[in-house]
C-alpha positions as CSV (number, residue, x, y, z in Angstrom):
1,X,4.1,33.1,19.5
2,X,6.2,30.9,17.7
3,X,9.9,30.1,19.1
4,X,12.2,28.0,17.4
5,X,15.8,26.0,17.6
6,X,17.6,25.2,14.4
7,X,19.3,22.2,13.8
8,X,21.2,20.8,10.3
9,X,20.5,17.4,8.8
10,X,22.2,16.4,5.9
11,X,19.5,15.1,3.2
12,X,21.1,13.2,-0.3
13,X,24.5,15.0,0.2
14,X,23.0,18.8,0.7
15,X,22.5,20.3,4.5
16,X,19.0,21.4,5.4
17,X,18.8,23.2,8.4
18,X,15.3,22.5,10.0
19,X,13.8,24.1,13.2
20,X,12.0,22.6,16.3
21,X,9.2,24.5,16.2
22,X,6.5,25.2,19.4
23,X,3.7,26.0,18.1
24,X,0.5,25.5,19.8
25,X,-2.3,23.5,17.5
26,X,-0.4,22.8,14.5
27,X,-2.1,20.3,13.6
28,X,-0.6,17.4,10.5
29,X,-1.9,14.2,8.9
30,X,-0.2,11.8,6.8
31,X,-2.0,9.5,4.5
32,X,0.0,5.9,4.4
33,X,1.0,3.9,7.3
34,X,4.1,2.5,5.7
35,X,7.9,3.5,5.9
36,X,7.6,6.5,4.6
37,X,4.9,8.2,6.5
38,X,6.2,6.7,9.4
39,X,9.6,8.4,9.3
40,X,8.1,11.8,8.0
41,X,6.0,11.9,11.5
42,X,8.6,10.8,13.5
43,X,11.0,14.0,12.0
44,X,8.0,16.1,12.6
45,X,7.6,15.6,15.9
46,X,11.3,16.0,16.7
47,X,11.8,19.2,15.2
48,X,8.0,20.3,16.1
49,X,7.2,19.0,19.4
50,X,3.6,21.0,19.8
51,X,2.0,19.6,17.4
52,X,-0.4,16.7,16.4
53,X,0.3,14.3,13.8
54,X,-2.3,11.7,12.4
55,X,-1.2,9.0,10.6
56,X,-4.6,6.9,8.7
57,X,-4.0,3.7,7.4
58,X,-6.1,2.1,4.7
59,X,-5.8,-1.1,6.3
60,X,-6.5,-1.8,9.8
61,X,-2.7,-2.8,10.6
62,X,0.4,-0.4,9.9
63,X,4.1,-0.7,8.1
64,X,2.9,-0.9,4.8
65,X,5.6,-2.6,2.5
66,X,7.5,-3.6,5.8
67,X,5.3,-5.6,7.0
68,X,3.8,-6.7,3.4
69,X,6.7,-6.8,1.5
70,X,9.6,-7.8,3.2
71,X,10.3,-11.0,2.5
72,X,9.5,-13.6,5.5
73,X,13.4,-15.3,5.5
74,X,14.7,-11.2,6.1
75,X,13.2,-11.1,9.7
76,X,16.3,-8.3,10.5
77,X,14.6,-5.8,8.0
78,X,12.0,-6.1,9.7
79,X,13.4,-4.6,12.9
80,X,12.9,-1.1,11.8
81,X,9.4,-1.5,12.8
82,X,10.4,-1.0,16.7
83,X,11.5,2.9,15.6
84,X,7.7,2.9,14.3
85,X,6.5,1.5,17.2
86,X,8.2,4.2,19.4
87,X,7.1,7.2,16.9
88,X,3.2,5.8,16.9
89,X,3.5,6.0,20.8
90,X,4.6,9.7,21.0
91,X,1.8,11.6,22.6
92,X,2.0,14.0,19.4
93,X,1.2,11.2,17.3
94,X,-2.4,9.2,16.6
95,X,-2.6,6.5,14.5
96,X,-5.7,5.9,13.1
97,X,-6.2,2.7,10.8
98,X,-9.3,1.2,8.3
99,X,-9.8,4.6,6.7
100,X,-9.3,5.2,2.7
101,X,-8.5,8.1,1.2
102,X,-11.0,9.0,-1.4
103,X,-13.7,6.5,-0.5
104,X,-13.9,7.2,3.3
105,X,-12.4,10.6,3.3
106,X,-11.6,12.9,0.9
107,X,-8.6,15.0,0.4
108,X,-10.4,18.2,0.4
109,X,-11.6,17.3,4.1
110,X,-8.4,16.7,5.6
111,X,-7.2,20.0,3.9
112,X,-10.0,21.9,6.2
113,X,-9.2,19.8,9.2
114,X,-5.5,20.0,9.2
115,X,-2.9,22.9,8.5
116,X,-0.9,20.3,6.3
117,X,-1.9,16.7,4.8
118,X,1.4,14.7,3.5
119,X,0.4,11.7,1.1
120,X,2.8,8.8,1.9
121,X,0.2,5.9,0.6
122,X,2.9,3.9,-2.0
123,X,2.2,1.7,-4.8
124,X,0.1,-0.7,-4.8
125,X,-0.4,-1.4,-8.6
126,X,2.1,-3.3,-10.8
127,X,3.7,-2.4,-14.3
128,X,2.5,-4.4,-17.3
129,X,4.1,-5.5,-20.1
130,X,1.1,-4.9,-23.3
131,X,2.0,-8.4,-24.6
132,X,-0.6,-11.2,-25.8
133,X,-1.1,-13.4,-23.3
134,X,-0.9,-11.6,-20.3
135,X,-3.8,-11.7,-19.1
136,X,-4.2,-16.0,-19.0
137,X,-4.2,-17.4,-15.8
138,X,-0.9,-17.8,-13.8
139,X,0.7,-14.9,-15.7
140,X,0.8,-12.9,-12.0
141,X,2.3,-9.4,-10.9
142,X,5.6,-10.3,-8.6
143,X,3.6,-8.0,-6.4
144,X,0.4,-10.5,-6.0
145,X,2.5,-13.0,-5.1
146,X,5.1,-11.8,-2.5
147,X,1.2,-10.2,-0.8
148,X,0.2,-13.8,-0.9
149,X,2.7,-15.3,0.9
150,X,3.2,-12.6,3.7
151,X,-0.4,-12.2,3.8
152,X,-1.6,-9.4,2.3
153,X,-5.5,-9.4,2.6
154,X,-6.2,-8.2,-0.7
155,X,-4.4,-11.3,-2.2
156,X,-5.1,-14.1,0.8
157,X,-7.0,-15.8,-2.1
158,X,-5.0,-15.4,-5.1
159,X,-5.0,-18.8,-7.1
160,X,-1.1,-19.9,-7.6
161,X,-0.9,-23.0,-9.4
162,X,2.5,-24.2,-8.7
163,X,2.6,-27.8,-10.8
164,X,4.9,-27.3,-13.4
165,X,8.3,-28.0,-12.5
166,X,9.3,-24.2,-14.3
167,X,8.5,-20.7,-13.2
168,X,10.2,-17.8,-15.6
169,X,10.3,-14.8,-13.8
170,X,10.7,-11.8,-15.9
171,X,12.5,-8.8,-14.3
172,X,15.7,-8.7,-12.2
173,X,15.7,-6.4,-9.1
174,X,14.5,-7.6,-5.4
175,X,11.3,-8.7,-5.5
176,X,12.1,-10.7,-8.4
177,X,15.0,-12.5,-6.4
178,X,13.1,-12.8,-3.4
179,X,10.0,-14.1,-5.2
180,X,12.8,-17.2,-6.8
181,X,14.1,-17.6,-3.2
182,X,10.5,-18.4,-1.8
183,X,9.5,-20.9,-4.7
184,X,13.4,-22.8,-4.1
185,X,13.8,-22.4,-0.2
186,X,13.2,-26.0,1.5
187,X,9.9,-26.0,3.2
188,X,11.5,-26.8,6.3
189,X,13.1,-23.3,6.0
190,X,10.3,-21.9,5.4
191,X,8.6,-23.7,8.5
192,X,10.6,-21.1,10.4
193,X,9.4,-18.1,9.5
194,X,6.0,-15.8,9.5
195,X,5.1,-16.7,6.0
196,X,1.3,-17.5,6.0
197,X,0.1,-20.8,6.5
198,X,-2.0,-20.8,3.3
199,X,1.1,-19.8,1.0
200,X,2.9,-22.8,3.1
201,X,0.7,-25.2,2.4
202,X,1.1,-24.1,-1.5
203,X,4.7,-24.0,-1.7
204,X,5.0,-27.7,0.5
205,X,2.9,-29.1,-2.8
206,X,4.8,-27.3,-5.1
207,X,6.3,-29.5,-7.9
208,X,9.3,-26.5,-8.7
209,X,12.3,-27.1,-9.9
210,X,13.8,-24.4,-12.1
211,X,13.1,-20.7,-11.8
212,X,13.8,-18.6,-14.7
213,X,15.5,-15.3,-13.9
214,X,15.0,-13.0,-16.6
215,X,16.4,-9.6,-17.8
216,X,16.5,-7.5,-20.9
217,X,19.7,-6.4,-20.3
218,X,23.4,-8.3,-19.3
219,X,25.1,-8.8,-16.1
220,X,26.7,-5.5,-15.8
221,X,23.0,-3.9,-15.7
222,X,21.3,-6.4,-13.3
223,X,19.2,-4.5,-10.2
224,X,19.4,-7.1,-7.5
225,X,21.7,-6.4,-4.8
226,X,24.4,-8.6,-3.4
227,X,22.7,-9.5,-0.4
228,X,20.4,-11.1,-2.2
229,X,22.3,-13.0,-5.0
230,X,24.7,-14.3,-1.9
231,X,21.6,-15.8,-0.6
232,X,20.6,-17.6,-4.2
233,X,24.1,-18.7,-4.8
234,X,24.4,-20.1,-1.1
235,X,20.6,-21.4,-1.0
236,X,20.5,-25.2,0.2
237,X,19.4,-27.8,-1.9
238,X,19.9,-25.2,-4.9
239,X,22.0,-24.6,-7.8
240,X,22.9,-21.5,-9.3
241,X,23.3,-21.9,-13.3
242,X,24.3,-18.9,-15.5
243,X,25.1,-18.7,-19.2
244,X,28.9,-18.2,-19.2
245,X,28.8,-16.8,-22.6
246,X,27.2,-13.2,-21.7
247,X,30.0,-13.0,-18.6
248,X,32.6,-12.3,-22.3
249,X,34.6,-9.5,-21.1
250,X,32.7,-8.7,-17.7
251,X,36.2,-10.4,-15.6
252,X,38.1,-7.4,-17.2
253,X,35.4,-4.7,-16.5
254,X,35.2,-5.3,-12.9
255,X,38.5,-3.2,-11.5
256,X,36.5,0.0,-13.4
257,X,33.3,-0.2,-11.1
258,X,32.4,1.5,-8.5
259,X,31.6,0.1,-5.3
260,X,29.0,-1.6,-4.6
261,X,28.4,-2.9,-8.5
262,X,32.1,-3.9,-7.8
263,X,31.6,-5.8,-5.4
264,X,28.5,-7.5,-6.7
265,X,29.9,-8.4,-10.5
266,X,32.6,-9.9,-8.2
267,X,30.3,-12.5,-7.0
268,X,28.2,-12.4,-10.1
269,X,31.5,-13.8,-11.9
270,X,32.8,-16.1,-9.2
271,X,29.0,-17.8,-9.0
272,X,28.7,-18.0,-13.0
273,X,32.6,-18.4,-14.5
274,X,34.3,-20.2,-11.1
275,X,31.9,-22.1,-9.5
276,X,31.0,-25.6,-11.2
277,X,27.1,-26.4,-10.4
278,X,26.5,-30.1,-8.7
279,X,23.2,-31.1,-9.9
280,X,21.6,-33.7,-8.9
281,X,18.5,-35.4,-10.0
282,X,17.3,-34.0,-6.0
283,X,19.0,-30.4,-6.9
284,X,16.9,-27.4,-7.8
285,X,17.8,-24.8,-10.0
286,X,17.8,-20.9,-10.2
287,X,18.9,-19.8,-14.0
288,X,19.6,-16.0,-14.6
289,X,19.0,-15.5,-18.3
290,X,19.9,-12.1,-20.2
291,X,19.8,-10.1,-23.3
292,X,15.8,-11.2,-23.3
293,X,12.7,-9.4,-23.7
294,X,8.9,-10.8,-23.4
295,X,7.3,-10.9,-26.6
296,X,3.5,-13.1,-25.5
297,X,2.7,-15.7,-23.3
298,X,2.1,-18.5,-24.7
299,X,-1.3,-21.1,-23.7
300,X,-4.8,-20.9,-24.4
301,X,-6.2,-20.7,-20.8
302,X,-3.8,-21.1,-18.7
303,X,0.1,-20.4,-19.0
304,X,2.4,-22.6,-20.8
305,X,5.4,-20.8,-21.5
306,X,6.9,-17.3,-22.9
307,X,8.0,-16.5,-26.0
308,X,11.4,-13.9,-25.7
309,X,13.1,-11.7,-27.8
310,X,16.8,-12.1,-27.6
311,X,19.0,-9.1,-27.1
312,X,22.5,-7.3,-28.2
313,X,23.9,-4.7,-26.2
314,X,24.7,-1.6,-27.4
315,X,27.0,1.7,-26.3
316,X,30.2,2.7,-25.1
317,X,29.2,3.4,-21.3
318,X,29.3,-0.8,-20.3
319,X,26.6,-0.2,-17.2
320,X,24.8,1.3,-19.1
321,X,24.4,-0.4,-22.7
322,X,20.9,0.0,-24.3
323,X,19.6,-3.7,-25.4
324,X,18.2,-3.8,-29.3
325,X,16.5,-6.4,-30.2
326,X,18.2,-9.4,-32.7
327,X,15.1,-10.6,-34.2
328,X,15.8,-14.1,-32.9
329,X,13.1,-15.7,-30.7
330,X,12.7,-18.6,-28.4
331,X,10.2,-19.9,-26.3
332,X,10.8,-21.7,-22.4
333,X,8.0,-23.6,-21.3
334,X,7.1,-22.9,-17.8
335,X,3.3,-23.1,-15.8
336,X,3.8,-20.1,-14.1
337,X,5.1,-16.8,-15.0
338,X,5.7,-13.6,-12.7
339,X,6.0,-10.1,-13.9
340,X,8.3,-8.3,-11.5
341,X,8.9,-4.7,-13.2
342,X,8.0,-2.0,-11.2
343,X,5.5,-0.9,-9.2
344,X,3.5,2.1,-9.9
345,X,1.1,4.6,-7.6
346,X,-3.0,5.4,-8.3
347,X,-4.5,8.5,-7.6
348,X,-6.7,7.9,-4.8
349,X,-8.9,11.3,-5.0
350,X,-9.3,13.0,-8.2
351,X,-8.2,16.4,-6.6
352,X,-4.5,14.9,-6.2
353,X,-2.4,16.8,-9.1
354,X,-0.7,13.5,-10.6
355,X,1.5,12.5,-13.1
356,X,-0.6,9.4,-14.6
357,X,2.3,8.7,-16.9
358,X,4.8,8.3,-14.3
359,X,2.4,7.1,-11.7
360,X,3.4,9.4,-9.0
361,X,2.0,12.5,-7.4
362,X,4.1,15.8,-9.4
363,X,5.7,17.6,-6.5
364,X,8.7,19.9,-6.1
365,X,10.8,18.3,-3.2
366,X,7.8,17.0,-1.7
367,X,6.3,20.1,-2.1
368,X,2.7,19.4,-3.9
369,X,0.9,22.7,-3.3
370,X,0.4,24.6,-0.5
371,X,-0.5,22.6,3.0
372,X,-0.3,19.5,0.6
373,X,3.3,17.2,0.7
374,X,4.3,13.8,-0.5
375,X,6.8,11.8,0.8
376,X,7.9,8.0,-0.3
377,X,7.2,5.9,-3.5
378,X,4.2,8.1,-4.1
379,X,6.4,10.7,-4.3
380,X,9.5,9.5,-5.8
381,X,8.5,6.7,-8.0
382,X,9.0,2.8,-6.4
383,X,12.5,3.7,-6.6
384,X,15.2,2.5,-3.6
385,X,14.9,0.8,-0.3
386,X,14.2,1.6,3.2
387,X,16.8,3.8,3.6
388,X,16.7,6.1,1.0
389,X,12.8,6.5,1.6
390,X,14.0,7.3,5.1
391,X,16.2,10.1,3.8
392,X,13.3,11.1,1.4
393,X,10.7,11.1,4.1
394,X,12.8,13.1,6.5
395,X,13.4,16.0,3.6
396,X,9.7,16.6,2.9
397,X,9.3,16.2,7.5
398,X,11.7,18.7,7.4
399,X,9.9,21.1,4.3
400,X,6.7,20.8,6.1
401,X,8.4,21.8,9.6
402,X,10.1,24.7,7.4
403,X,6.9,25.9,6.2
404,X,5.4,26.3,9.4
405,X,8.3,28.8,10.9
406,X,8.6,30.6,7.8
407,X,4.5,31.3,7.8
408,X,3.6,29.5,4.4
409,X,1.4,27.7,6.5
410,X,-1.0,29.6,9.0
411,X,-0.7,27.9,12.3
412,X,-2.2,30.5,14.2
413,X,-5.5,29.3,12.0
414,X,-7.8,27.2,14.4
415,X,-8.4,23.7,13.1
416,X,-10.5,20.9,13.9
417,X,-8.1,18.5,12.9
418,X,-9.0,14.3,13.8
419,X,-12.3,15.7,15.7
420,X,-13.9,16.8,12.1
421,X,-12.6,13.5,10.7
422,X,-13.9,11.1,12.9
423,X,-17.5,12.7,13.1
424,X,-17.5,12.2,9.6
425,X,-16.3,8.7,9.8
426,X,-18.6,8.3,12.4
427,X,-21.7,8.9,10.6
428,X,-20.7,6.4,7.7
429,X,-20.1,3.8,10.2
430,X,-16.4,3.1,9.6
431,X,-14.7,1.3,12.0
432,X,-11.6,3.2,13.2
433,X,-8.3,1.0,14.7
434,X,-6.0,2.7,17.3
435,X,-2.5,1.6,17.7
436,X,-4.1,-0.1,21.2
437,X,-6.0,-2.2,18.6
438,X,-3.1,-2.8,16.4
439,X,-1.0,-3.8,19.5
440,X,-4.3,-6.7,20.1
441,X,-3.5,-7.8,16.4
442,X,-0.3,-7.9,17.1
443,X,-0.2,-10.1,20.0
444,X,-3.0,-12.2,18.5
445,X,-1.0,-13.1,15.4
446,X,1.9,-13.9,17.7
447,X,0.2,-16.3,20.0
448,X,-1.1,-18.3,16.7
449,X,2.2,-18.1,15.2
450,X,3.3,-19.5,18.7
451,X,1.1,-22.4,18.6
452,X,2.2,-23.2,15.3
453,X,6.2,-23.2,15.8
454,X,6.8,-19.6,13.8
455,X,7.0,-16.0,14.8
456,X,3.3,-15.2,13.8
457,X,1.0,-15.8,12.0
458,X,-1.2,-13.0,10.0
459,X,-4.5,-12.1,10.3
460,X,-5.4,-12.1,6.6
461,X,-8.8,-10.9,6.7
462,X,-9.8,-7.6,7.6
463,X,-13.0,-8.3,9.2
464,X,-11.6,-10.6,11.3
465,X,-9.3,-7.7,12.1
466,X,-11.4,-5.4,12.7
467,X,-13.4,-7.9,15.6
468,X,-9.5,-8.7,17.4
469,X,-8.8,-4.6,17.4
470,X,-12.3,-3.9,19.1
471,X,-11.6,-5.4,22.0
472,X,-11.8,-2.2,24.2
473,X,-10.6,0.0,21.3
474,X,-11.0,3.4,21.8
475,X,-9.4,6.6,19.8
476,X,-8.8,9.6,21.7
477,X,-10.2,12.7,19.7
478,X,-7.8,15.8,21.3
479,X,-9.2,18.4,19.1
């Protein structure tokens, strides 16, 4: 018999009212250990609290981009992982890590096993640009390189050749500022922090002066946020340059904004029209350019500089002007060159209905088919940050919890659920990690961290993750 309690939340500015549903053997895996499936199990089992969730991680650690991608100098956004912590050690909830979807398990399986599968498993590929040139060496993704510096196994050895005094960055949201921050931050600074030890020993060699900054579009368009251009323009040792010429009428445009592009043109203006830059022969230097568009790399082997297309902006709406190209070109010499726009997701089992265009699953809502959801990048596109994948991962907890009072989903089906999983996993000799095994990571990379002055420091290779986590690491197979 199913009894439920209703309760409202209020999802992107529209109330959904979800119930807490008891319900004997419903049984739910997610697909992505990162924000988002980590806030869609820890709705679920609030609003559901009889029924299983598994979460399966690809990697034998959880928090995805938390852990991957936050930058090491933003320790504080890093706190959210204690709410994961306490969701992974709910009694409803397993997690279970070192297991791919599509290669280890297949989505069909973990259809039959559980009354509903939500894929949370983000982006993990970068947008390209289709220029000439792109593919010599030190042309990297943004991505590669903030995974080599927090240690992202996949890019531990990823060759970043940092002796050119100029790196042109080419995109102007987050990652692209965080990615200048980490090649301009004293090393001392950096000392501090969890960054790994072979990305410190890179950046204490580095010979990096100026870092390029570059967007299609003007000031009025740019997608960092003001936390992180207050950091730039406050950065020790650093200078902030900006070319005062495409700030022409911005001053008079800012009373119009909205909060919080107010507030951040605000600073934009006071850093590049009222604040004189003392440079020194010691100083380095962070340039935002605009109104520029790649057009090739330039180099025969390796990187020596980009060739852009300068811009003029076009249409009434200011924030929103379209950039057309002038036909003027001009070339900065730099030995390193990071692409930072966009991430995009992969299908990771050809039965996933997805939108290869887009590069995200096609859902409705979250809603993929029936006993399928999404939730998170994968779902949305690698749109917003923590918080609004919060929201977003709570609407499609909330859909799946909605499904099961109204009947779309058959509860009162018997499933096998992690028991049919891990006999399959079993018999292709994957090791699984518990959170138990995570925790021995965990206090692993701490006590090296400790012994080195810093936080932690990361396991980067997933063998050697596998061997900490096996300590005594055991999965407990309910049903």
């Amino acid at each position: 018999m199913l009894r439920c309690m209703s309760h409202s939340l209020t999802i992107f500015g529209r109330s959904i009212t979800t119930s807490a549903v008891h319900n004997k053997g419903a049984k739910i895996c997610v697909v992505g250990g990162g924000p988002a499936g980590f806030y869609a199990a820890q709705h679920i089992v609030k609003a559901a609290p009889d029924c299983e969730v598994d979460i399966f991680e690809r990697l034998p650690v959880p928090f995805g981009l938390v852990r991957f991608g936050v930058a090491p100098d933003h320790p504080e956004v890093k706190n959210v992982i204690n709410t994961f912590t306490k969701t992974a050690r709910n009694p409803q909830v397993r997690f279970i890590g070192n297991v791919s979807l599509g290669t280890d398990v297949s989505l069909q399986e973990l259809k039959t096993a559980y009354h509903a599968v939500i894929l949370t498993y983000g982006a993990e590929q970068d947008k390209t640009f289709g220029i000439p040139g792109e593919s010599l060496s030190n042309v990297l993704a943004a991505r590669e390189f903030v995974g080599w510096y927090n240690g992202l196994p996949q890019n531990k050895n990823l060759l970043v050749d940092l002796n050119d005094e100029a790196v042109v960055i080419l995109g102007q949201g987050n990652v692209a500022v965080d990615a200048a921050r980490i090649l301009l931050t004293p090393i001392d600074e950096l000392k501090k922090t969890d960054i790994t030890e072979h990305a410190l020993a890179g950046l204490a060699s580095s010979r990096v002066k100026t870092v390029y900054l570059v967007g299609r579009r003007g000031p009025l368009q740019v997608a960092f946020t003001i936390k992180e251009l207050r950091e730039m323009v406050n950065l020790k040792g650093c200078s902030s340059v900006f070319e005062k010429r495409h700030f022409d009428g911005v001053p008079e445009m800012v009373p119009k904004l909205v909060r919080p592009r107010k507030r951040l043109t605000e600073l934009l203006v006071k850093a590049a029209l009222e604040t004189e830059p003392s440079i020194d022969t010691s100083s380095k230097i962070f340039k935002p350019l605009f109104m520029r568009s790649p057009l090739s790399f330039q180099g025969s082997t390796s990187v020596t500089g980009v060739e852009l297309g300068l811009n003029s902006l076009h249409g009434a709406d200011l924030e929103n002007q379209q950039a057309i190209p002038t036909g003027e070109k001009e070339i900065i010499n730099c030995g390193l060159a990071l692409r930072s726009i966009g991430y995009r997701s992969v299908c990771a089992d050809p039965s996933i209905p997805f939108d290869n265009k887009k590069g995200k699953v096609i859902n409705e809502h979250g809603r993929v088919e029936k006993g399928v959801y999404s939730a998170g990048w994968l779902s949305t596109g690698p749109v917003g940050v923590i918080l609004s994948t919060m929201s977003n991962a709570f609407e499609t907890g909330a859909n799946v919890v909605e499904d099961i009072k109204k009947k779309v989903l058959d509860t009162t089906e018997s499933k096998p659920g992690y028991s049919s999983i891990r006999s399959k996993l079993d018999s292709k000799g994957i090791q699984v990690v518990s959170f138990a095994g995570w925790e021995r990571i965990d206090e692993e990379e701490m006590r090296r961290g400790k012994m080195l002055g810093k936080p932690r420091e990361k396991i980067t290779d997933v063998q050697e993750m596998l061997q900490v986590a096996d300590k005594g690491d055991t999965i407990a197979v309910k049903g």
